[in-house]
C-alpha positions in Angstrom: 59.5 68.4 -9.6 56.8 66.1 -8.6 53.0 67.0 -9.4 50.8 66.7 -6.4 46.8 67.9 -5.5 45.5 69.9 -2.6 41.8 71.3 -2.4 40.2 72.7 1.0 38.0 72.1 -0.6 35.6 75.8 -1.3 32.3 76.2 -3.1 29.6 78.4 -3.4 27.2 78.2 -0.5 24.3 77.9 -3.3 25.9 74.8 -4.5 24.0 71.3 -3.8 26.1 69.5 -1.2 26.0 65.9 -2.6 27.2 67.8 -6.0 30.2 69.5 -4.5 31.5 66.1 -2.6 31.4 63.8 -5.7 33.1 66.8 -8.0 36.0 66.7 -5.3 36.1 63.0 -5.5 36.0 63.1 -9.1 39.0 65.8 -9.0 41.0 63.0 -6.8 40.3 60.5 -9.1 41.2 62.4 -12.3 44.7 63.3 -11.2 45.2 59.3 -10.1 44.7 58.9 -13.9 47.0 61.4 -14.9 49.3 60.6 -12.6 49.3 63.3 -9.8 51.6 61.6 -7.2 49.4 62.6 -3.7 46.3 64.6 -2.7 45.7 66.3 0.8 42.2 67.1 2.2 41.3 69.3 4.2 38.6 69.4 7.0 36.3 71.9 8.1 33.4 71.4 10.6 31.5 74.3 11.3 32.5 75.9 7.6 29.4 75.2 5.0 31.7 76.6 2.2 34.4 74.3 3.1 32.2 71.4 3.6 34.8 68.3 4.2 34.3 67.3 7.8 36.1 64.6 7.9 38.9 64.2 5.5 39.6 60.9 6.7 35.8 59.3 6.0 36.2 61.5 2.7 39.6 59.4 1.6 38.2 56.8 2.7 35.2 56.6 -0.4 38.2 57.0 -2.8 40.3 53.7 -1.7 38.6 51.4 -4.6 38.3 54.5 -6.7 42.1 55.4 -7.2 45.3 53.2 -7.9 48.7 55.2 -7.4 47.6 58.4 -5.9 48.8 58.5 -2.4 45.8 60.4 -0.2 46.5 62.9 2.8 44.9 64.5 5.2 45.1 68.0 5.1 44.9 68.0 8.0 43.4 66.3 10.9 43.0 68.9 13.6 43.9 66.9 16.4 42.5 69.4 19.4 39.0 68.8 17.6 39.2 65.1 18.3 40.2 62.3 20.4 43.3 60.3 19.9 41.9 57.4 20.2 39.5 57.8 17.8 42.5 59.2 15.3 44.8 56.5 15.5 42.3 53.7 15.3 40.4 55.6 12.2 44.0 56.6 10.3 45.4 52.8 11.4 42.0 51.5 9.3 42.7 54.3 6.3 46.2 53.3 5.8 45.5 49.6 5.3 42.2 50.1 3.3 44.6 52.4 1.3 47.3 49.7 1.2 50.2 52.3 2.7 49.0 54.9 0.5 48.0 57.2 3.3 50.0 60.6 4.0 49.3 61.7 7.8 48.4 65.6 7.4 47.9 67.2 11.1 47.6 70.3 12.5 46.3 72.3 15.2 43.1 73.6 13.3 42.9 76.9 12.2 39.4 77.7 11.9 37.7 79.3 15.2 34.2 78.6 14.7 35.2 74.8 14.9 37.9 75.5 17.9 34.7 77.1 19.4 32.4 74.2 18.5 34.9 71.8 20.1 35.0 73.8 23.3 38.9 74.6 23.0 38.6 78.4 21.4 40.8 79.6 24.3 42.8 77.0 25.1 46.6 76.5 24.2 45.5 74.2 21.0 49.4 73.9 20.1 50.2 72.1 23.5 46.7 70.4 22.6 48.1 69.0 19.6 51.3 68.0 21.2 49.6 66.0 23.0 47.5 64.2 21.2 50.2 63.6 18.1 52.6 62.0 21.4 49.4 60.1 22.3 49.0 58.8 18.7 52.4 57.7 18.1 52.1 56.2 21.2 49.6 53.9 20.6 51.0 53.0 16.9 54.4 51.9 18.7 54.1 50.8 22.6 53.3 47.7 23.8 49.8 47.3 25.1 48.2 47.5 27.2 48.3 51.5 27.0 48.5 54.2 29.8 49.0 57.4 29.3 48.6 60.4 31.4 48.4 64.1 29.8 46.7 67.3 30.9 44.1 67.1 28.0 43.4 63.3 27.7 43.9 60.3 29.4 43.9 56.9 28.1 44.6 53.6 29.7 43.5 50.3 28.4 45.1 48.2 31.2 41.5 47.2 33.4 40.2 45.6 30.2 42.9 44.3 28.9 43.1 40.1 26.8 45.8 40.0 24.9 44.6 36.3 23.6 41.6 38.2 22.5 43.2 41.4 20.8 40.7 43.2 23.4 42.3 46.3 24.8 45.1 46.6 22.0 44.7 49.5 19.0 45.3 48.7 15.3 48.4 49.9 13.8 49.1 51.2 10.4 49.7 49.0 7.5 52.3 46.6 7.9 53.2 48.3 10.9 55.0 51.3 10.0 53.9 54.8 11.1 52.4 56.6 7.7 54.6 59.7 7.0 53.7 62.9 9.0 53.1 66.4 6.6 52.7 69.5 9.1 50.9 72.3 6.4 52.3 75.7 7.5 50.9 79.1 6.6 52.2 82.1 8.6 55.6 83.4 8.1 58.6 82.9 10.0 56.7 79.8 11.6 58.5 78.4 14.9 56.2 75.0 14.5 58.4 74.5 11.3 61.8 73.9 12.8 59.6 71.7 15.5 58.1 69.8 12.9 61.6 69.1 11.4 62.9 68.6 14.7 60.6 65.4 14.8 60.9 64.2 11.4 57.6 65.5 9.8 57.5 66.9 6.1 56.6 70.1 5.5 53.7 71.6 3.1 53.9 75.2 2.6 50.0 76.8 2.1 49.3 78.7 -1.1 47.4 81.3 0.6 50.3 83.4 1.4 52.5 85.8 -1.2 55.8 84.0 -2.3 58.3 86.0 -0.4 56.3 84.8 2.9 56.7 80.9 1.8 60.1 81.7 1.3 60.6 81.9 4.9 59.5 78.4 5.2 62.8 76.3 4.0 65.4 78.0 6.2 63.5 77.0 9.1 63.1 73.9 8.2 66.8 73.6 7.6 67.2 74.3 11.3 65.2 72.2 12.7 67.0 69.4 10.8 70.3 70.9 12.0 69.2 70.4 16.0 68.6 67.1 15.8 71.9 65.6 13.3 69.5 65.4 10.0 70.0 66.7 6.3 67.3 68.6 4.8 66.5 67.5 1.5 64.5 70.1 -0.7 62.8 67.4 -2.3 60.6 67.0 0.6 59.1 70.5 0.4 55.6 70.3 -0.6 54.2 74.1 -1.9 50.7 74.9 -2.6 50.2 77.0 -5.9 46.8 78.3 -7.3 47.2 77.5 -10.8 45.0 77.0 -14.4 45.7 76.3 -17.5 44.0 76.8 -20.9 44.3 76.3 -24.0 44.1 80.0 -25.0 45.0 82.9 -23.3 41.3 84.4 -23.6 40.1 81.4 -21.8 42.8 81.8 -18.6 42.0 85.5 -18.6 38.5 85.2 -18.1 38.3 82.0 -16.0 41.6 82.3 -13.9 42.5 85.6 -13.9 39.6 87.3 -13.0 37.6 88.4 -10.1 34.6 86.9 -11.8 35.9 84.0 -12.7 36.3 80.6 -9.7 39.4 81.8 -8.7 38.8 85.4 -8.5 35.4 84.0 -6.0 37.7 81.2 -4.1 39.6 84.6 -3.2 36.9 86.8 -2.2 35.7 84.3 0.1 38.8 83.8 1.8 39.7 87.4 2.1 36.7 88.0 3.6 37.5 85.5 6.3 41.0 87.0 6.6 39.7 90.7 7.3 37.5 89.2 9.9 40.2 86.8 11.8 42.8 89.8 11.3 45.3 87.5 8.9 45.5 90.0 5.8 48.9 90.3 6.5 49.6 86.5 4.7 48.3 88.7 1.3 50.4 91.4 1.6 53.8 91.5 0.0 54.7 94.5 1.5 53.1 94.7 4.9 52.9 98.8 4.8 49.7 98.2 2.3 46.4 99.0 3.5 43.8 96.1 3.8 41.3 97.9 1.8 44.1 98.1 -1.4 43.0 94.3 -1.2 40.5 93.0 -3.8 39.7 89.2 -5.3 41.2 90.9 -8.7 44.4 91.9 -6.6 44.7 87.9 -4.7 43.7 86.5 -8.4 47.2 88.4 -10.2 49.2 88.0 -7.4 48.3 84.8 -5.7 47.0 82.7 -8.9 49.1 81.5 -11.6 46.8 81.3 -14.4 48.3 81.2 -18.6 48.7 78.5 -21.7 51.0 75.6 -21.0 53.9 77.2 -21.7 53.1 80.7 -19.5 52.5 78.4 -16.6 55.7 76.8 -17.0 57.6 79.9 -16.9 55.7 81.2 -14.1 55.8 78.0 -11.8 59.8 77.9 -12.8 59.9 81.3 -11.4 58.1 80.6 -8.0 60.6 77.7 -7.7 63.1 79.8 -8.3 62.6 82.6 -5.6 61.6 80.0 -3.6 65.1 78.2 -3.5 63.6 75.0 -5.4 60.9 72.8 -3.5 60.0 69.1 -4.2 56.6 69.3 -5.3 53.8 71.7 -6.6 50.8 71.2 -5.1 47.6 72.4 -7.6 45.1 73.7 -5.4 41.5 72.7 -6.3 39.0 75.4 -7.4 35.1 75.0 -7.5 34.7 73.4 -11.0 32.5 76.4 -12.1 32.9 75.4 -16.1 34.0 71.2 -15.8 34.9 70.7 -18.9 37.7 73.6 -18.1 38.5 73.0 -14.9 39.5 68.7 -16.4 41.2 70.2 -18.6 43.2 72.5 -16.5 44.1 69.5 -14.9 44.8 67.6 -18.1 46.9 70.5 -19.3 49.1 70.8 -16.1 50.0 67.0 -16.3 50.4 66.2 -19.8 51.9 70.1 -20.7 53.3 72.0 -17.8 55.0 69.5 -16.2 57.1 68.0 -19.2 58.0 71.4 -19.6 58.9 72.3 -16.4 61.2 69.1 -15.5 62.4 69.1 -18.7 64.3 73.1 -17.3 65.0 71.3 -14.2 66.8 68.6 -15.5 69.3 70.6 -17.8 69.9 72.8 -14.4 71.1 69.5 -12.5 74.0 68.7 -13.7 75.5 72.1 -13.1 74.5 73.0 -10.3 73.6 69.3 -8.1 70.5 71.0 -6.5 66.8 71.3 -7.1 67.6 74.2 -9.8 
């Protein structure tokens, strides 16, 4: 199992903004050093909790400051913006990044930006259709481009000089399209098997209880059925709020409480859930009232939080009921206490993880699969 980073990233609205985007940079950069193999961003407009706006200028200030770490939107919400703008600003990431660039996309899923962006009640997944075809387009046709859709139009014919490059759109480094990651959250998701369909990876959200991301991989496996290809578990990225600590006193009161940056990241997002109607994603059992859910209920069900060796056992049971999945993806928390919050980090890579592969590997060569 592969170790990889995800962060929305959340804070405090009484936070200081220039704070908050140089301790998510500093997150990025610490798992580069300890060898975290990717990190997806997220992007929020119109959120001042989730105060990315654009995850690709945010990547972008990391290029010089990371050296293995492959970087990811997560995701561009391609309704929001033009694809144009997309494919000439992810064409420019991937080479500043050298190929290290993971294409994260999406359809957006916070209203107050689809109302921003004017397309609230429009059909954003035929939006985003669109604009991914448009993309691809322009990464693989032969210029000059023209393209027709019902959303955007793009032609680059009238102004055309191919001896001056004028008229033609950058490309990706070295040519190749960057791979595409579609993040899913609901259960039972139909854009899964379209996303496999295409080719795109699949990154399962943590914000949803385990027997809901289970629903994830069997779709998946259709969608590569329909079109001739094998689905390969290790390709399965799944989001997991975890921390570690070095004592059991320390995870209680930092991870596994309502008080604690967990416990908060929670309360904020139920809150948002009870007003957009998606408290269904916390419920195991979808016959429990929304008011039975509390931050102290998402922070023991939703948030694996122990000493090394707790978190091992309890991430080797999620991949378990799961089926087995490719990698675990730590999901950032507000660095309330830094020193713990590095060393959570620290702890997961240098600890956990050993651990972890360490169960994997004596699985493999009885059974040939994930575990």
């Amino acid at each position: 199992m592969h170790l990889g980073f995800f962060t929305m990233p959340l804070h405090p609205l009484s936070r200081n903004y220039p704070d908050t985007l140089e301790e998510d940079r500093q997150a990025i950069i610490l798992a580069d050093r300890l060898g975290f193999t990717e990190a997806f961003v997220g992007e929020h407009v119109t959120d001042l909790s989730e105060p990315i706006s654009s995850s690709l200028m945010f990547l972008a200030s990391l290029a010089s400051d990371t050296r293995q770490i492959k970087l990811g939107s997560g995701t561009v919400n391609l309704p929001n913006n033009h694809p144009v703008a997309v494919a000439a600003q992810v064409a420019m990431l991937d080479n500043l990044l050298r190929g290290r660039f993971l294409f994260g996309i999406g359809p957006g899923g916070l209203k107050s930006d689809s109302e921003a962006f004017g397309n609230l009640d429009e059909d954003r997944t035929a939006m985003f259709v669109e604009a991914i075809d448009h993309i691809l387009a322009m990464w693989q046709d032969e210029a000059p481009i023209v393209r027709d859709g019902k959303y955007w139009n793009i032609r680059m014919d009238r102004t055309y000089m191919r001896e001056l490059g004028q008229g033609m759109m950058l490309k990706p480094y070295q040519g190749r399209v960057p791979d595409i990651f579609a993040t899913v959250v609901a259960p039972y998701s139909k854009g899964i098997v379209a996303a496999a369909e295409r080719g795109w990876l699949p990154v399962t959200g943590d914000m949803l209880q385990p027997v809901w991301q289970a629903t994830h991989w069997p779709l998946y496996e259709k969608g590569c059925r329909n079109v001739g290809r094998a689905a390969d578990r290790s390709d399965w990225r799944v989001g997991v709020n975890i921390f570690v600590a070095d004592n059991e006193a320390t995870a209680r009161t930092y991870g596994g409480s309502a008080e604690g940056p967990y416990g908060q990241r929670w309360e904020s997002l139920r809150t948002r859930f009870v007003f957009n109607g998606r408290m269904d994603l916390f419920k195991s059992d979808l016959g429990m009232p929304d008011s039975a859910i509390d931050a102290q209920y998402l922070v023991d069900n939703l948030t694996i939080s122990g000493t090394p060796e707790q978190v091992a056992e309890k991430l080797l049971a999620r991949h378990d009921a799961l089926g087995g999945f490719g990698t675990v993806l730590y999901v950032g928390a507000d660095w309330q206490d830094p020193a713990l919050a590095r060393r959570s980090m620290e702890l997961m890579a240098t600890r956990v993880m050993p651990m972890v592969n360490a169960v994997l590997a004596d699985r493999e060569p009885r059974t040939g699969t994930l575990g």
